[in-house]
KENUNU-175816 format. One record per residue (C-alpha): x, z, y; residue in one letter. Coordinates in Angstrom, 3 decimals. Layout:
<sites>
<<X Z Y> A>;
...
</sites>
This chain:
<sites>
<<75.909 42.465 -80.098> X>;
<<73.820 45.052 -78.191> X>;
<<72.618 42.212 -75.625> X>;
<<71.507 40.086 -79.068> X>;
<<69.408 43.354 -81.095> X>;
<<67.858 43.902 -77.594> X>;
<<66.798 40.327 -77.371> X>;
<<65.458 40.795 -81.123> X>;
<<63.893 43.777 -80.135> X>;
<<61.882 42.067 -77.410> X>;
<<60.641 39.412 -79.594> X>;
<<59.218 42.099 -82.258> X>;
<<59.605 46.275 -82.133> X>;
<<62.858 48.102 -82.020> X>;
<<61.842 49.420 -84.397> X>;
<<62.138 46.826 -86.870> X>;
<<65.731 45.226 -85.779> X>;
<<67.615 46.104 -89.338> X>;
<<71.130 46.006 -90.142> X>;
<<73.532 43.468 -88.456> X>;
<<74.509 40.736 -90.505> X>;
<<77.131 38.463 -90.202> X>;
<<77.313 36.287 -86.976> X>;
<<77.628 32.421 -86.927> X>;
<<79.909 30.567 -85.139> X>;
<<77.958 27.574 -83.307> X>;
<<80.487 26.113 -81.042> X>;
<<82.674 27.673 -78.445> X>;
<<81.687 30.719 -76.528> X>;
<<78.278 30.204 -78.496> X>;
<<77.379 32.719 -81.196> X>;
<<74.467 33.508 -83.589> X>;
<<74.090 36.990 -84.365> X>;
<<71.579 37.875 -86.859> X>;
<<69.653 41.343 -87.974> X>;
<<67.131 42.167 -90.515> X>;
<<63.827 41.977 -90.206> X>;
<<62.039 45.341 -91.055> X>;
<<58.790 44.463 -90.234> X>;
<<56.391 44.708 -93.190> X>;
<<54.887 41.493 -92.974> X>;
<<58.009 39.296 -92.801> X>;
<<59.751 40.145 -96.151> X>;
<<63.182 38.234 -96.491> X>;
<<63.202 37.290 -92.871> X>;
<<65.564 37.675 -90.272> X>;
<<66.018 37.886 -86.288> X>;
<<68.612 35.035 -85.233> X>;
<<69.511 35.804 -81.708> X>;
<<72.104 33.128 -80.083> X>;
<<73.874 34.246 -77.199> X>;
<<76.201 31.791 -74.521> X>;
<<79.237 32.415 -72.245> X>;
<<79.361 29.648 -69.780> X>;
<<82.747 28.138 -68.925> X>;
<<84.399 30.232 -66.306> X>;
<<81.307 32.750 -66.878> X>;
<<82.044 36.399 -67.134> X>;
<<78.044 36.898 -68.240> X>;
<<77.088 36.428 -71.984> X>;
<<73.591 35.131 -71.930> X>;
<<70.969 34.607 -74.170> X>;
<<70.341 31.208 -75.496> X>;
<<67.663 31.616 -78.082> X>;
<<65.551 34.023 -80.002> X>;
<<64.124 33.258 -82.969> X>;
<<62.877 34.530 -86.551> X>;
<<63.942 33.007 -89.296> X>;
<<63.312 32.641 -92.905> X>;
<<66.583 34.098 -95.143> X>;
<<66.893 34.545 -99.084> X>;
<<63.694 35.866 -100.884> X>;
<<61.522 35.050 -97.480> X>;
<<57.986 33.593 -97.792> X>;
<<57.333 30.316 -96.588> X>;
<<55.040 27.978 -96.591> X>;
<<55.197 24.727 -98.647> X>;
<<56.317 21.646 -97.147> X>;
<<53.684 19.881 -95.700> X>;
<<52.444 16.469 -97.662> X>;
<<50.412 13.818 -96.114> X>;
<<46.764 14.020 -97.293> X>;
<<46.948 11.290 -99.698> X>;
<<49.568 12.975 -101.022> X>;
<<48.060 16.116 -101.776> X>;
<<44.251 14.468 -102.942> X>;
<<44.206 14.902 -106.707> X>;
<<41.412 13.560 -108.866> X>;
<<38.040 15.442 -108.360> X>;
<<38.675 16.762 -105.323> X>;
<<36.022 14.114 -103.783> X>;
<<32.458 16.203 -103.093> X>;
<<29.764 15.376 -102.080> X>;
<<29.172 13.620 -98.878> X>;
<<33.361 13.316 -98.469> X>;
<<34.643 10.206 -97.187> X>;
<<37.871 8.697 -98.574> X>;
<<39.619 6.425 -95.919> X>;
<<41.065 3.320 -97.881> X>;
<<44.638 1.518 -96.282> X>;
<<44.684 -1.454 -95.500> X>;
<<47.888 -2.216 -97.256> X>;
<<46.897 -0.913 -100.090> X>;
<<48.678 -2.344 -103.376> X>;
<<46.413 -1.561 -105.535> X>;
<<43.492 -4.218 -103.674> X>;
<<44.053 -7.610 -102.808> X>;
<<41.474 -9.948 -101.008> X>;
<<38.865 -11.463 -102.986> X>;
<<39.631 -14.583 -101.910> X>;
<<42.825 -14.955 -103.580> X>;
<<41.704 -14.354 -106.797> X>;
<<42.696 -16.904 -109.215> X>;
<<42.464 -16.388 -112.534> X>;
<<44.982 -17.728 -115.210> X>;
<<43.070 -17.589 -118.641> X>;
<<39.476 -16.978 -119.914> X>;
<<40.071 -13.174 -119.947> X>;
<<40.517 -13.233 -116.112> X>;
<<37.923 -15.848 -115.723> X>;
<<35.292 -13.260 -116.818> X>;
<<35.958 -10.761 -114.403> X>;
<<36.516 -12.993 -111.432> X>;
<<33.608 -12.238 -108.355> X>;
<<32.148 -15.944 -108.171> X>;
<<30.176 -15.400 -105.710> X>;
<<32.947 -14.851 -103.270> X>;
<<34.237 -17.875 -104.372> X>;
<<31.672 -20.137 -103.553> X>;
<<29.732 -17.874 -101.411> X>;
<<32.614 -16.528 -98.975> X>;
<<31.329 -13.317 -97.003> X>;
<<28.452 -12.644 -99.572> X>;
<<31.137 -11.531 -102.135> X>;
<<33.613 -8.572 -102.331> X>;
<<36.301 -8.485 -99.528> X>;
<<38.783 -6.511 -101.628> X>;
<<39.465 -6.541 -105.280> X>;
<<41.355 -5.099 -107.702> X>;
<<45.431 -6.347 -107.816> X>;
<<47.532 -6.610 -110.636> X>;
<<49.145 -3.294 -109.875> X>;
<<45.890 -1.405 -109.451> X>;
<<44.939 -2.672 -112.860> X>;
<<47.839 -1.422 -114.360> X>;
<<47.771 1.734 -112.791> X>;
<<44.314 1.855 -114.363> X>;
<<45.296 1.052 -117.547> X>;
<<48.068 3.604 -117.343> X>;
<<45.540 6.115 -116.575> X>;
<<42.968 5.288 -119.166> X>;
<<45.431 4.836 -121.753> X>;
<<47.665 8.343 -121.593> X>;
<<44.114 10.119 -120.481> X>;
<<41.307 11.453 -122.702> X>;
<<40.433 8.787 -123.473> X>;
<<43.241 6.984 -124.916> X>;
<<44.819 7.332 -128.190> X>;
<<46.505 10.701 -127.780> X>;
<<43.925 12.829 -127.363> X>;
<<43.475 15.252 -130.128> X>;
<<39.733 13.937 -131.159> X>;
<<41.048 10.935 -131.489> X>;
<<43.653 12.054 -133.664> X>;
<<40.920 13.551 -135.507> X>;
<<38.344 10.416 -135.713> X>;
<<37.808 8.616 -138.581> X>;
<<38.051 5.341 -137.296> X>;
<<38.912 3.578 -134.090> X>;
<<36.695 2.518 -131.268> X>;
<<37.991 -1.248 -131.587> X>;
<<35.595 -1.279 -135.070> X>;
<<32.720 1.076 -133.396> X>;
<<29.385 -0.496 -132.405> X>;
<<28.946 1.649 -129.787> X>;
<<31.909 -0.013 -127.804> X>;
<<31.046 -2.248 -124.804> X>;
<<33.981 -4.262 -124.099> X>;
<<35.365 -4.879 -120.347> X>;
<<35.517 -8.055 -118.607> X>;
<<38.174 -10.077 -117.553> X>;
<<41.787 -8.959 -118.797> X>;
<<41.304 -5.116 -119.051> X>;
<<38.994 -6.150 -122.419> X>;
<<41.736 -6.643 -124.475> X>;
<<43.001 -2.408 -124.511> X>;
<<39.494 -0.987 -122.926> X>;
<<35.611 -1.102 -123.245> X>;
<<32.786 1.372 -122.165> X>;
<<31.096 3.819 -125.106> X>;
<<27.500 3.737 -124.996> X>;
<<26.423 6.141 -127.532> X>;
<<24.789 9.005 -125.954> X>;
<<25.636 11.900 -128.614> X>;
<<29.517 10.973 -127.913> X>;
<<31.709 12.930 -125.380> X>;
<<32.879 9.738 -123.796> X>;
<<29.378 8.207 -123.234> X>;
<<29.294 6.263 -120.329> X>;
<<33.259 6.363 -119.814> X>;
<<36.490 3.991 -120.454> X>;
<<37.981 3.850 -123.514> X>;
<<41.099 3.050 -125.016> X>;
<<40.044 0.216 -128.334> X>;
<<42.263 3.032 -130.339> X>;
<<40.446 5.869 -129.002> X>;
<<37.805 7.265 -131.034> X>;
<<35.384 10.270 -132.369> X>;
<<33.357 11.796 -134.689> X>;
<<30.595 9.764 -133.558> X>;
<<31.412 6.566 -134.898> X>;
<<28.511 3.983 -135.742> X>;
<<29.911 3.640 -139.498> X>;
<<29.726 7.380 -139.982> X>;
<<27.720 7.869 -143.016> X>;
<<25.771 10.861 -144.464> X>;
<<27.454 11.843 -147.873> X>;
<<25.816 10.764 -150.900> X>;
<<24.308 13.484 -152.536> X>;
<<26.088 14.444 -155.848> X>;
<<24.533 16.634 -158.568> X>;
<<25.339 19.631 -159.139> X>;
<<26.892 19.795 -163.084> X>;
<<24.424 22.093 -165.310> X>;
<<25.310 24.360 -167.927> X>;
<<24.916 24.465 -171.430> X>;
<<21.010 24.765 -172.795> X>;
<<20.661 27.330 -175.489> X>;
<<18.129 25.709 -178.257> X>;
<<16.303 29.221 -178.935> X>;
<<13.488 27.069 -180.638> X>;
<<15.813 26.458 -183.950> X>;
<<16.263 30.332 -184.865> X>;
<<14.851 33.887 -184.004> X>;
<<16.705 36.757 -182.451> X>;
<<16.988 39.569 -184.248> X>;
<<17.059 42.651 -182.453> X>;
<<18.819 45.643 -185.121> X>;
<<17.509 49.200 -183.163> X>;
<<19.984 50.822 -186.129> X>;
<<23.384 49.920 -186.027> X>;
<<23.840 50.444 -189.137> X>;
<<21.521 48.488 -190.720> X>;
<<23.771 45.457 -188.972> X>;
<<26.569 46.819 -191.276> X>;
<<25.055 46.422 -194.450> X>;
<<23.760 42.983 -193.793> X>;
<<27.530 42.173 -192.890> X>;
<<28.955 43.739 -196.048> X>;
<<26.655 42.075 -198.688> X>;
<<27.123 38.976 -197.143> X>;
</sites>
């Protein structure tokens, strides 16, 4: 054990070799003893210091030094490949996004064929007839769901509380711009420039204050009180009281 906190020792200070902890049993004549780490800036962390005998050896060696995370230590995260960590809006200015080649979500113009009217609208025909003037890449049927997806449970679908609080539906609103090709049938573009989705994707069953059938109220009038007709008899003004009282008791 002395040969191991000495090993530890030369890896850090002596200094901060803690308590001995319980040793590990690797294989035969090989043993991990481990200490606590006291140094400030390794919280949780421990020294792991594995030491050999050889066969016929009378010499315990050291194998390894090492210092290794233990309960409570600081680490970092484990590491993602970029595409796995880009999130939407972290593309700047001047930033380049690489695009796979086998990515699912593109297929080659080329092979577009579409299968009703819908599709037939958005389908590039000048790659058709033009090959190499057109688009090499376009959109597959997985990357328009994965749109649609997106749109849909987004801002700007249906569940978004100012369209819970719109008075009508953007499926009935002038405003709305449909798609092409099949995405028209659950999406269109808002063009009204006072609306906070101007110029973006909407869901047909989104929808906002700003709705092109919005009307002004009507103006109502206000209900007027009673008119006092003070041109069929005179007030009387009594400065004396009493002269009140014996009108009212000969009457």
């Amino acid at each position: 054990m002395e040969l191991a906190r000495s090993s530890a020792a030369e890896i850090g200070r002596p200094e901060w070799v803690g308590e001995h902890l319980t040793p590990h049993v690797e294989d035969t004549r090989l043993v991990t003893h481990y200490f606590t780490c006291l140094d400030p800036s390794y919280p949780g962390w421990n020294y792991a210091v594995t030491v050999v005998r050889a066969a016929r050896a009378k010499r315990v060696t050291v194998n390894e030094a090492v210092l290794l995370p233990g309960e409570g230590a600081l680490v970092a995260p484990e590491w993602l490949p970029w595409k796995d960590r880009l999130r939407p809006g972290d593309l700047g200015v001047g930033d380049l996004l690489p695009t796979e080649e086998d990515d699912e979500r593109l297929v080659p113009g080329h092979a577009q064929v579409p299968g009703n009217e819908l599709e037939d609208e958005g389908t590039d025909r000048q790659m058709l007839w033009e090959p190499g003037l057109g688009r090499r890449q376009v959109l597959s049927e997985t990357g328009r769901e994965r749109a649609a997806e997106r749109w849909y449970n987004g801002d700007a679908g249906p569940y978004s509380p100012i369209a819970a609080a719109a008075p009508a539906r953007c499926a009935t609103c002038g405003f709305m711009t449909p798609l092409a090709g099949g995405l028209r049938q659950m999406f269109g573009v808002c063009a009204n420039e006072y609306a906070p989705d101007d110029g973006k994707v909407v869901s047909l069953d989104h929808g906002c204050g700003a709705h092109s059938e919005v009307r002004r109220p009507e103006a109502r009038s206000e209900p007027v009180g009673p008119v006092i007709d003070e041109m069929g008899y005179d007030h009387i003004v009594f400065d004396d009281t009493a002269e009140l009282e014996l009108i009212s008791s000969d009457s």
